[in-house]
N, C-alpha and C positions, 0 to 999 in steps of 0.2 A: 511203565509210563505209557498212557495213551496215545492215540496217534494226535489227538490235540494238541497236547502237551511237547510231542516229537515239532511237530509246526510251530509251535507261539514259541519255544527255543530256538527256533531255526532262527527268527525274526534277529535283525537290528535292533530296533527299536525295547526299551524296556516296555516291561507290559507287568503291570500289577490288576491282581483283581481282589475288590475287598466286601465284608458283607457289612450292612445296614451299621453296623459299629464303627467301621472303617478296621477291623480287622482284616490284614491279609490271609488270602486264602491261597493264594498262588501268586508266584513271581518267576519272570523268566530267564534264562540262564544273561542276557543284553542289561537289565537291573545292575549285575557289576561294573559295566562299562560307565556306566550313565550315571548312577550314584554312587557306586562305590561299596555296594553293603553286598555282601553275597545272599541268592536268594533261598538257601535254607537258613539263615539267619534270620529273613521275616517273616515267616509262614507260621501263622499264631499269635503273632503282636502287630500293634496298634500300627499304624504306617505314618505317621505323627515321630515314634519311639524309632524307627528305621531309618529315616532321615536324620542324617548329618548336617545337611547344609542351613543353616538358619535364615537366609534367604528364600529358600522355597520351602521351607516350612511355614515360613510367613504369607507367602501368596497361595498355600494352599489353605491354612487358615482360614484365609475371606472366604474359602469354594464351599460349596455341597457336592451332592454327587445325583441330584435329581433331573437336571437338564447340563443338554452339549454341551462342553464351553470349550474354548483355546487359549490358549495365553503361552506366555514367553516370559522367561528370567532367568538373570545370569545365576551362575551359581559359582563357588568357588574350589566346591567338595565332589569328586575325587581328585580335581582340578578344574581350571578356568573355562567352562563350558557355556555355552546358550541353548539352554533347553525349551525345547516345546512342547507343552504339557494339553494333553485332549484327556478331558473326562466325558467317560462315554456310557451313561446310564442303560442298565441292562431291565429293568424294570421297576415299575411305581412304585409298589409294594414290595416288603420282604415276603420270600414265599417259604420257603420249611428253613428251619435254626441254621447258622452257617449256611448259606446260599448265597450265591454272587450276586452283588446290586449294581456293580459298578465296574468298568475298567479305569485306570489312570496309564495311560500312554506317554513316554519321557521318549523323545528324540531331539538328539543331540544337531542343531542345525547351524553347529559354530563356523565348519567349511561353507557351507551356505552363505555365514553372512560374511565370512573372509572373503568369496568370488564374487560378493554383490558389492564388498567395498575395494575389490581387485580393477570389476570393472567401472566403476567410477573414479577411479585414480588413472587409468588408463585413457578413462575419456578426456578426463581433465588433459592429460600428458597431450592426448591429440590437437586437442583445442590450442594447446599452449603451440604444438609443433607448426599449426595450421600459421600462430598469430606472430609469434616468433622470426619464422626464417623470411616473412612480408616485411616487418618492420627492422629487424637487425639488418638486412637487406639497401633496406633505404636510406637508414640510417648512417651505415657504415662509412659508403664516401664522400658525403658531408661532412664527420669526425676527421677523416684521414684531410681534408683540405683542408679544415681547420687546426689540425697539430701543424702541419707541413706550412699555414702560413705562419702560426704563432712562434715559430721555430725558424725562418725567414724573417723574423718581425723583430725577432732577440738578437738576431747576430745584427742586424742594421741599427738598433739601439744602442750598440754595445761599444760601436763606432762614435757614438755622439761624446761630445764632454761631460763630465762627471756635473750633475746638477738635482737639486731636489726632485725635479719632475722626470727625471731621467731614474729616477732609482724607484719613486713611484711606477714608472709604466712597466720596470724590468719585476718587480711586485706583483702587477697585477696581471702580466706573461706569463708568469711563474704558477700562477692559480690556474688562469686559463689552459695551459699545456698539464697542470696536475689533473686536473677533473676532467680533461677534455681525453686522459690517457685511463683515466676511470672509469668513464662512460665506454670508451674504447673496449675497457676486458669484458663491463657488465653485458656489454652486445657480444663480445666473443663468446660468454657463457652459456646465455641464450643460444645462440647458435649452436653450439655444444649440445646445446641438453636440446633441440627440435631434430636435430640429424640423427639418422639410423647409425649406433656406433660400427664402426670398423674391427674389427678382430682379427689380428695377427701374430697368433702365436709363434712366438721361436722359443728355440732351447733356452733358457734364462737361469741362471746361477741368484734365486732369490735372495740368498745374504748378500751378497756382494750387491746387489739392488736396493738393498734397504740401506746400507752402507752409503752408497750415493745419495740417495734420498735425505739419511742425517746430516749429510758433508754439506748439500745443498741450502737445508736447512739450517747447519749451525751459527752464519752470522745474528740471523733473525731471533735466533733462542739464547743466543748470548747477549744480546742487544736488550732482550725481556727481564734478563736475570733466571734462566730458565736454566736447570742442570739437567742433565740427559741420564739417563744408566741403563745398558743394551745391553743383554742377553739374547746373542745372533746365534743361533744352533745352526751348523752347516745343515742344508735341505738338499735332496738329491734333483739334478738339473730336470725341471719339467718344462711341459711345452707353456708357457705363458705369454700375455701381450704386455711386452717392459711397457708401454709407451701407455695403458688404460692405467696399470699397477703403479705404474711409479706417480699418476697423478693422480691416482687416490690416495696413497700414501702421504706423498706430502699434504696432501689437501686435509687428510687425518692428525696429522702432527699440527698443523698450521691451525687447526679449532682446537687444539689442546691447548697451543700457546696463548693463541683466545682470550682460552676457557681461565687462564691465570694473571691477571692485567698486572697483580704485585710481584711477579714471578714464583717460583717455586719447582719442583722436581717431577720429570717426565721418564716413564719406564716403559723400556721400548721391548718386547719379548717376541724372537721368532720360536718357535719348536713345530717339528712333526707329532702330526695327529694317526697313526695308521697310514692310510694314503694321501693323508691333508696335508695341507701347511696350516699354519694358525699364528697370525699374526697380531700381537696385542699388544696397543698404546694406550696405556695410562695418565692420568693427571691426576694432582692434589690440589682442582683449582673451582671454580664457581661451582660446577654440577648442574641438573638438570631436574625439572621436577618430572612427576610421571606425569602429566600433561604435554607437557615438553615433546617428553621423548616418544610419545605416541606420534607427536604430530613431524616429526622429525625431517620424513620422508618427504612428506606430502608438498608439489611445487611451490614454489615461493612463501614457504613458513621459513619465515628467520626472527632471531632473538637479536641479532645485529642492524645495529642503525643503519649499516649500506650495506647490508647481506642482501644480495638477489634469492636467496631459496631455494638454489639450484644446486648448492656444493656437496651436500647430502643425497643427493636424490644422484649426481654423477658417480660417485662412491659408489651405491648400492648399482648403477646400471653398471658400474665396469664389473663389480663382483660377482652379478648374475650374469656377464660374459662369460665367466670364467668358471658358470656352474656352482657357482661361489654364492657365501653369505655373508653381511654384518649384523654383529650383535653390538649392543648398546644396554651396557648396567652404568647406572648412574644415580647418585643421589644430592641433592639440594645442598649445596655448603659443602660435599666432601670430595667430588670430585666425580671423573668421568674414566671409563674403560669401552673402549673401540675394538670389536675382536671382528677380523679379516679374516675366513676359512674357505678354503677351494681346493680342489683333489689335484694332486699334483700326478698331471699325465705326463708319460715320456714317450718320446721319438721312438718309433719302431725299428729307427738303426743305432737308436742307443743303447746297448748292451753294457751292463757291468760288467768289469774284468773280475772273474773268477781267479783262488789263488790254486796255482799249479800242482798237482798230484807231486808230492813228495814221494 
């Protein structure tokens, strides 16, 4: 192999070169990555014939190979990629049989567009934290005077004689301190999701946490018609923050039950992963489309009439506390799966007991 050939392998980047036919003539060892085809499998056929992906067979279709050009498209073969494609003419004419007319250059610029749409979520997040902690702020002890008088308001009502307009005002009290106790969490959320979280791990016994969590949870899931089934694998104690965990978790169970207005069955499953935990909640209830679940994350997207868009976006910041992920498979009409993963660290004076030399 030449020292050319030793360089254009060394490369990232796939690198095809082809002659006036579009026969390949060389491909670089990066060609596997990028498309998926190994490159002595295309060295002597069409490069049309090497391609898998019928989406970039398609946008190469419209190209030549006589002038520059750049372009971009997803592909979905060797998997979910965004490629950037540079065709880079080597000369006008063909000059002797099999001769190189052309480069095709494939670089994979999917990280790229993941930190371009990283940091515009981020900015967004800032924007929200800026606008956020000014107006939950202001808002706060206006709310708090007005539960505190409406609640003042009900016990001196309550003292009057029994009469139409008397059961009217205690009606319309009743609204007032509901929504006025609504408005009250949606500003607590806000506030939540603009503050730098706190992280405080201690030793935490994760079954027995998710255990509280169900116990917590089970008036509301009985009230649904909701059946539970828990598959709790004991987990070895690691350092975690009960107090981020246990409000993701219910926050996770609480869009399942949601996610099922007629009720139906929710499957709750802890096990160890290697050094993970892997926590996964299931439903058999509305589901989600792939639009949806794309936008899941992203602040104030909700599918709920008084959803704020923040109860998602809290989940995934306590899990990446925790060095942790969520994943989300979901489909339209069948239902939803929530899977919790984080490496379960221990205390450096946590020592398992070893059993005794017999």
């Amino acid at each position: 192999m030449n020292d050319l050939a030793v360089f254009l392998n060394a490369l990232p980047d796939g690198i095809v070169a082809v002659s006036e036919q579009h026969v390949v003539l060389f491909a670089n060892a990066a060609v596997y990555d990028t498309l998926g085809v190994l490159p002595g499998g295309m060295t002597g056929r069409s490069l049309s014939d090497c391609l898998k992906d019928q989406n970039l067979l398609m946008q190469l279709d419209k190209t030549g190979h006589e002038s520059f050009l750049t372009l971009e498209t997803d592909v979905n073969y060797p998997r979910k990629l965004r490629l950037r494609i540079k065709i880079v003419p080597l000369q006008e004419k063909s000059g002797e049989p099999g001769s190189p007319v052309a480069l095709f250059i494939f670089t994979d610029v999917s990280r790229e567009l993941s930190t371009a749409e990283s940091r515009e979520r981020n900015s967004k997040l800032e924007t929200m934290r800026l606008l956020t902690a000014g107006v939950a702020h202001e808002l706060g002890n206006p709310l708090n005077s007005i539960i505190m008088k409406a609640d003042l308001t009900e016990r001196l009502v309550s003292k009057l004689p029994d009469s139409e307009t008397k059961a009217k005002i205690e009606k319309d009290l009743d609204v007032i301190v509901s929504e006025s106790e609504r408005l009250k969490r949606i500003v607590e959320d806000f506030l939540k999701a603009a503050r730098p979280l706190s992280f405080r791990p201690v030793e935490t016994d994760l079954k027995k946490l998710c255990e509280r969590c169900l116990a917590v949870m089970e008036p509301e899931l009985h009230s649904r018609d909701i059946a539970i089934q828990q598959y709790l694998s004991p987990v070895p104690p690691a350092l975690l923050d009960e107090d981020l965990l246990r409000g993701a978790i219910i926050n996770v169970i609480r869009n399942a039950a949601e996610a099922m207005p007629e009720g139906g069955l929710m499957i709750v499953r802890l096990e160890t992963e290697g050094d993970f935990f892997k926590l996964s909640i299931r439903d058999n209830g509305t589901g989600m489309s792939e639009e949806t679940a794309e936008k899941i994350f992203d602040p104030f997207y909700t599918t709920k009439q008084t959803g704020t868009g923040l109860g998602m976006l809290q989940i995934k910041r306590a899990m990446e506390a925790h060095s942790g992920t969520i994943e989300i498979k979901s489909r339209l009409g069948k239902g939803t799966t929530v899977t919790l993963k984080a490496p379960l660290r221990q205390s450096e004076t946590h020592v398992l007991d070893s059993p005794e030399a017999e």
